[in-house]
C-alpha positions as CSV (number, residue, x, y, z in Angstrom):
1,X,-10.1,-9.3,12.4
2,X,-8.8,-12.8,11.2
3,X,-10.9,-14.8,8.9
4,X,-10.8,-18.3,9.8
5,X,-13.0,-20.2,7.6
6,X,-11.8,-22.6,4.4
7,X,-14.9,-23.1,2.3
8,X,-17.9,-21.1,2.0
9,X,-20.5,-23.8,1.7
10,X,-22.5,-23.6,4.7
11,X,-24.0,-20.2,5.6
12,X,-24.6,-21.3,8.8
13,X,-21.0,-22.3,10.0
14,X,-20.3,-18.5,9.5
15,X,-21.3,-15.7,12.9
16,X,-22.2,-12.1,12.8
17,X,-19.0,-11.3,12.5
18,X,-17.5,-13.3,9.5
19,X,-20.4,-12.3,7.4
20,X,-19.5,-8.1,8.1
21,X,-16.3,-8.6,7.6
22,X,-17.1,-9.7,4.0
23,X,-19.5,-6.9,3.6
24,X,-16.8,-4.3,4.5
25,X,-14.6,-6.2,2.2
26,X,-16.8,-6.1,-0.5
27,X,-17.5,-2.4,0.5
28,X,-13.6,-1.7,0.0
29,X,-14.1,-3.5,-3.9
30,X,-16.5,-1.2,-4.7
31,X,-14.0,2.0,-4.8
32,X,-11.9,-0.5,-6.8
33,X,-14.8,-1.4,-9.1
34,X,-15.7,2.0,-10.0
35,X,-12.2,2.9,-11.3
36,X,-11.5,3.0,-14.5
37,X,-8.5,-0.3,-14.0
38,X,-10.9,-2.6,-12.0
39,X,-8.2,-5.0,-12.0
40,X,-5.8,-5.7,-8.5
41,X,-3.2,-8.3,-8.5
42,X,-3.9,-9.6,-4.9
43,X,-4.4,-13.1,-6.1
44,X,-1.7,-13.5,-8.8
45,X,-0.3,-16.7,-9.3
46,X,-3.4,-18.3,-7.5
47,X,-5.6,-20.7,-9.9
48,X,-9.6,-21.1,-9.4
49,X,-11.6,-23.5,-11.4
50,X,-15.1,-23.1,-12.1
51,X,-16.9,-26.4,-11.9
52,X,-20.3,-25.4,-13.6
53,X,-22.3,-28.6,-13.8
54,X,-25.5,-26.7,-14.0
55,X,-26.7,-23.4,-16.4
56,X,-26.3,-20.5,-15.0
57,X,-25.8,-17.2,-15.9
58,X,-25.4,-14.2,-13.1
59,X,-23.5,-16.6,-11.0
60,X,-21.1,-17.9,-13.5
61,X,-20.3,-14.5,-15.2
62,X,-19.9,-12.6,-11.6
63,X,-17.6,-15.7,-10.7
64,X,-15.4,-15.2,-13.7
65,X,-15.1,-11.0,-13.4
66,X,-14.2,-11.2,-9.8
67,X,-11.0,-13.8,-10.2
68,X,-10.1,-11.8,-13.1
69,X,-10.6,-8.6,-11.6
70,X,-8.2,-10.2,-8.8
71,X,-5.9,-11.2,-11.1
72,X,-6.8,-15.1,-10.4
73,X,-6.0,-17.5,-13.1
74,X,-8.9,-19.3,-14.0
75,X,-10.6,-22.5,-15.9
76,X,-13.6,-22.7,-16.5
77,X,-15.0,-26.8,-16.5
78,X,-18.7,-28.1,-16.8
79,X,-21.5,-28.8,-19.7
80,X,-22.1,-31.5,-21.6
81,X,-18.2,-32.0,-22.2
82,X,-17.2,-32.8,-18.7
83,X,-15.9,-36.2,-18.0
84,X,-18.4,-37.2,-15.5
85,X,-20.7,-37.1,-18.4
86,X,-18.8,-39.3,-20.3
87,X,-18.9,-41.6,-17.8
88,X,-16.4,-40.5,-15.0
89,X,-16.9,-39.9,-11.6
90,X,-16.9,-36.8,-9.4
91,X,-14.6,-38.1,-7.3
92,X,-12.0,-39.0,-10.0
93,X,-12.9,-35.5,-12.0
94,X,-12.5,-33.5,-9.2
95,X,-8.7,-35.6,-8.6
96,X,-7.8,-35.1,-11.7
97,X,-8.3,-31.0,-11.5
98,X,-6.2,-31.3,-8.4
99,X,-3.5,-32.9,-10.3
100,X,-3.2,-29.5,-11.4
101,X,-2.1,-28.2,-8.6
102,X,-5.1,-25.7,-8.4
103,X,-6.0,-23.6,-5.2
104,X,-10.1,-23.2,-5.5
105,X,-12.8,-24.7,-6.8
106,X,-16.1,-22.6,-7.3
107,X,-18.6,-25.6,-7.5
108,X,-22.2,-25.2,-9.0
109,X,-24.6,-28.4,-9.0
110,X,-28.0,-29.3,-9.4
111,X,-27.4,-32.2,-6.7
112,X,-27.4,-31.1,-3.1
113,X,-23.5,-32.1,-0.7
114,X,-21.5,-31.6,-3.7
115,X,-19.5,-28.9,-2.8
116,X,-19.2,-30.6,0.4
117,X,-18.0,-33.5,-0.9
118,X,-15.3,-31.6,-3.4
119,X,-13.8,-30.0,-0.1
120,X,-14.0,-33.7,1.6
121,X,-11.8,-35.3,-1.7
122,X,-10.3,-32.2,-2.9
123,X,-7.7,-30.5,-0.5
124,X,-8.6,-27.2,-2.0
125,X,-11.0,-24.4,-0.9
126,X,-14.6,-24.5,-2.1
127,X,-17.3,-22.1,-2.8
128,X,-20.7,-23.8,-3.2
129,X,-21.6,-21.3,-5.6
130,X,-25.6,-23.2,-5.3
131,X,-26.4,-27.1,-4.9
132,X,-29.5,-28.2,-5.8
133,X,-32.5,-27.1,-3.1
134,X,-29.6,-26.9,-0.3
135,X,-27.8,-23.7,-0.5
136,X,-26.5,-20.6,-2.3
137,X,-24.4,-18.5,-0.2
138,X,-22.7,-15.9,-2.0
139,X,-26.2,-15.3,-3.1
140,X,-27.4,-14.6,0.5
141,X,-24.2,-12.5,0.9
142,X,-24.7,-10.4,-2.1
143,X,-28.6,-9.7,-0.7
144,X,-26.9,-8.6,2.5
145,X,-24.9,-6.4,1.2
146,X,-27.8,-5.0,-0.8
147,X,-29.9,-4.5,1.9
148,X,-27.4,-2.4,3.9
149,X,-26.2,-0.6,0.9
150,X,-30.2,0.7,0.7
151,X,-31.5,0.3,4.3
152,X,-28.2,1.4,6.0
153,X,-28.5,-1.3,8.1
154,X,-29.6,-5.3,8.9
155,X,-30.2,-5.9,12.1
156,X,-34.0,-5.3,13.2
157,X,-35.2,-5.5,9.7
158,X,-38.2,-7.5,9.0
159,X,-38.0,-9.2,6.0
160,X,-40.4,-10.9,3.7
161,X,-39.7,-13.7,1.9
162,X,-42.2,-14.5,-0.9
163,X,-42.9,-17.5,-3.4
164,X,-41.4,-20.8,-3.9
165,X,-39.4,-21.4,-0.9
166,X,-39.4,-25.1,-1.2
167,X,-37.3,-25.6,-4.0
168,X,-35.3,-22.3,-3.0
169,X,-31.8,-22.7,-2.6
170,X,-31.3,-18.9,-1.9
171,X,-33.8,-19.5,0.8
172,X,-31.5,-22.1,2.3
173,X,-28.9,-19.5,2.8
174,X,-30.6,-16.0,3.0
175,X,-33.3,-17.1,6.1
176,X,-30.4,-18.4,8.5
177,X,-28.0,-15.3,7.2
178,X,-30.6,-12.8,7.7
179,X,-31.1,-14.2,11.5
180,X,-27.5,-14.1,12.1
181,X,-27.5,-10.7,11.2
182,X,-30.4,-9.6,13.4
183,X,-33.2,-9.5,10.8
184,X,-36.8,-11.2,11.5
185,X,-37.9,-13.1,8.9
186,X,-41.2,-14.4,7.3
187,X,-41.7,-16.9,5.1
188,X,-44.8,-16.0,2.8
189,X,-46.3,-18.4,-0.3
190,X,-49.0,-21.3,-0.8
191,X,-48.4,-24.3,1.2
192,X,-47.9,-26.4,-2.0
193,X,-44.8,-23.9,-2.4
194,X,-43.4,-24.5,1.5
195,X,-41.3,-27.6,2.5
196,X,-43.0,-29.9,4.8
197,X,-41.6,-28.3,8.1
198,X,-40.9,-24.9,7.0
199,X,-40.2,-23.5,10.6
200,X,-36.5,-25.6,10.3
201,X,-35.6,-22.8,7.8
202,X,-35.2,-20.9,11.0
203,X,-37.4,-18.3,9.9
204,X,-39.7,-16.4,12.7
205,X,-43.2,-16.8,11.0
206,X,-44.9,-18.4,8.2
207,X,-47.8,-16.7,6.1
208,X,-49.9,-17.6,3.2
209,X,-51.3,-13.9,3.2
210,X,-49.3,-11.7,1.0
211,X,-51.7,-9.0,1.8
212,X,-51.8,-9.6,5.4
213,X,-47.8,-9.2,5.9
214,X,-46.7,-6.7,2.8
215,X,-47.3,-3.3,4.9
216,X,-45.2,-4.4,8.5
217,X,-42.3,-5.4,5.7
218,X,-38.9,-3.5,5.4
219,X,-37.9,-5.4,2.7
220,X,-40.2,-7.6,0.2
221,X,-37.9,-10.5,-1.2
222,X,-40.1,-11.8,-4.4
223,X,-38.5,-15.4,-5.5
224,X,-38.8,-16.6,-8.9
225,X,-40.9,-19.8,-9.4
226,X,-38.7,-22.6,-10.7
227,X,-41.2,-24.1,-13.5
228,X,-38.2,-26.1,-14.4
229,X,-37.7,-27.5,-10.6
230,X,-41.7,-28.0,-10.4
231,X,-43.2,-31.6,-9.7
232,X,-47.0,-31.8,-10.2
233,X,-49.3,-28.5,-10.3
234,X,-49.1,-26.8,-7.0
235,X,-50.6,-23.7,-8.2
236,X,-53.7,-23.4,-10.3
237,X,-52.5,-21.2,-12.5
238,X,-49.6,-18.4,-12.9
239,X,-52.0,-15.9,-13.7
240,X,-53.7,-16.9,-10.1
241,X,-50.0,-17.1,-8.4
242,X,-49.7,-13.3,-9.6
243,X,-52.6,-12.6,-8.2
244,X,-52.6,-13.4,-4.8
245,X,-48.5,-13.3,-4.4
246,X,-47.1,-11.1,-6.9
247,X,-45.8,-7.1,-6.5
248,X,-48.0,-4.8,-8.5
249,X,-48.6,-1.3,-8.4
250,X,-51.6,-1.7,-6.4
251,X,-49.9,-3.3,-3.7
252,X,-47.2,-0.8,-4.4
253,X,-49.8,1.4,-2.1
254,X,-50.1,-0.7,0.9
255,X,-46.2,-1.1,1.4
256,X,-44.0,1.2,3.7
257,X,-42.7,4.3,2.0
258,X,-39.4,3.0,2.4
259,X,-39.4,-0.6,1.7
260,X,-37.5,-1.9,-0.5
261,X,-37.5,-5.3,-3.4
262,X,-35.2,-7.9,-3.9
263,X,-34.6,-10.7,-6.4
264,X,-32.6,-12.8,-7.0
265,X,-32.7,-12.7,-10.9
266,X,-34.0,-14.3,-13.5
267,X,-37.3,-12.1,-13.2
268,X,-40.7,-13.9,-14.5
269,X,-42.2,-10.1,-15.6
270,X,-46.1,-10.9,-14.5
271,X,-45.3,-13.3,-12.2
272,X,-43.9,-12.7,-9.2
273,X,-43.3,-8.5,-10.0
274,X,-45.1,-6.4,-12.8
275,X,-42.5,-4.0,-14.7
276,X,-44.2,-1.3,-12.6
277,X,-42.4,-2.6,-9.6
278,X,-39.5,-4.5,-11.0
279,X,-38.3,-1.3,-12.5
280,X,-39.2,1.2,-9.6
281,X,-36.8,3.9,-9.3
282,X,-36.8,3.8,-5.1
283,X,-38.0,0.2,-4.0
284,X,-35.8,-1.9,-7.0
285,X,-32.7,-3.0,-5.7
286,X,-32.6,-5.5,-8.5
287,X,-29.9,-4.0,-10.3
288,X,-27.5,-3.4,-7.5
289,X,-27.8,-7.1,-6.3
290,X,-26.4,-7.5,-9.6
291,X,-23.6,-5.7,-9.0
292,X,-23.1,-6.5,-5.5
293,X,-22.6,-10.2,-6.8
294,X,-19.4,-9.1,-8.0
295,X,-18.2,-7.4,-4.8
296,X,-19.2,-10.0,-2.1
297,X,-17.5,-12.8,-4.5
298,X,-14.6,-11.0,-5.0
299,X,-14.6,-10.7,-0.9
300,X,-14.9,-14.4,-0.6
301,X,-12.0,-15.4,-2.9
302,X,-10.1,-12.6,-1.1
303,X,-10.8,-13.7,2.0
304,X,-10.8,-17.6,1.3
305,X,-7.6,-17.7,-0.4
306,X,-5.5,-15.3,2.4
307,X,-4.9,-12.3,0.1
308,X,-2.4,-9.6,0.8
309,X,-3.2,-6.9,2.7
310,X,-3.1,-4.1,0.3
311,X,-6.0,-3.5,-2.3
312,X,-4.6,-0.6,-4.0
């Protein structure tokens, strides 16, 4: 199957089809990732830059094993060194990198169009590797490939999505992937924690019931509350969010033998999960999102950058 796509910056722009064909890409990484030499050379001689204007962690360091696992070269730009702190502008940074002759730029921002406006300027391919409240795909494509790795399958799932979904840019990407790939979703949190018209998310129902939607769930997606993206107080308390919308191990009882939890990572332990839950042997997939982040973004530069065939 040919890929056609550029960028990876709208989750949306992608069908059914482009997103399992970077699941069974990813799927073919993981023999190579299990080896004891993870490393291929089917993207020598290309170069990636990693345009990290905001902190981050699991992203970054998953972005920099995959291209080097690939055999990508890489530079790594962004902190409080970069040149549109000192004054320049994105526009002229991001010509400037060009100048390079590069072939990718993996773009993370705490303001929204970015990465679309790199691909616009830039002449290269783009990952928006997250943009402020818009979207996070490789994040959404590394859940997917999590959920089939445990579930087997996507299509017919329900999925519950719990927490702070207005300030959620996983949520941006993960609702419209999971209803391209069959899955119902529902959106589950306070109403101080939903945008204003939560139903453009594209997800099939809206709840402010944890208890009310936990046992019909097949998988129970807990988000982390972004104290750091907060405006105002919309929650009494995080002792009282915990209680009425995070996983414990009495709600552990009322959930279906076989469902399963996601995160996206960091975890606020006693917030959104107790260790109970967020370290249960059967229903944690934590862990192997983890992981999977490496996979599905080595399947995107693969793919993105027209690889050779071969993955030996």
């Amino acid at each position: 199957m040919a890929f056609d796509h550029r960028h990876l910056i709208d989750i949306r722009e992608y069908s059914a089809e482009d997103l399992t064909l970077i699941l069974d890409t990813a799927e073919r990484f993981k023999a190579i990732n299990e080896r004891r030499i993870k490393k291929v050379p089917v993207l020598k001689g290309y170069t990636v830059v990693n345009m990290f204007n905001e902190p981050s962690t699991r992203t970054r360091s998953s972005f920099e094993i995959a291209e080097k696992r690939l055999s990508c070269d890489t530079l790594n730009f962004g902190g409080s060194s970069t040149s549109t702190v000192k004054g320049e502008s994105l526009d002229d940074t991001v010509q400037t990198l060009c100048s390079y002759k590069i072939d990718m730029i993996v773009v993370r921002d705490r303001h929204a169009g970015v990465p679309r406006r790199i691909a616009d300027i830039s002449g290269v391919s783009v990952i928006d590797a997250g943009d402020g409240k818009h979207q996070h795909p490789t994040q959404a494509l590394l859940d997917l490939f999590s959920i089939r790795e445990a579930k087997g399958h996507i299509d017919g799932l329900h999925v519950g999505i719990v927490g702070d979904i207005s300030h959620s840019r996983v949520c941006g990407s993960l609702v419209p992937a999971l209803k391209t790939m069959g899955a119902k979703v529902t959106l589950i949190g306070p109403a101080t924690l939903m945008p204003p018209a939560p139903e453009a998310l594209g997800a099939d129902a809206v709840s402010a019931r944890l208890d009310d939607v936990l046992p019909d769930l097949d998988v129970v997606y807990m988000l982390r509350i972004q104290q750091e993206r907060l405006e105002g107080a919309p929650f009494p308390s995080l002792r009282e969010y915990s209680m009425l919308f995070g996983l414990n191990e009495q709600r552990d009882k009322i959930m279906r033998p076989d469902a399963i939890i996601c995160h996206p990572g960091p975890i606020n332990r006693g917030v959104e999960l107790d260790s109970f839950m967020a370290d249960h042997p059967t229903r944690s997939v934590i862990l192997d999102q983890v992981y999977a982040g490496v996979l599905v973004r080595m399947a995107a530069l693969y793919l993105l950058l027209g690889g050779e065939d071969s993955l030996s």
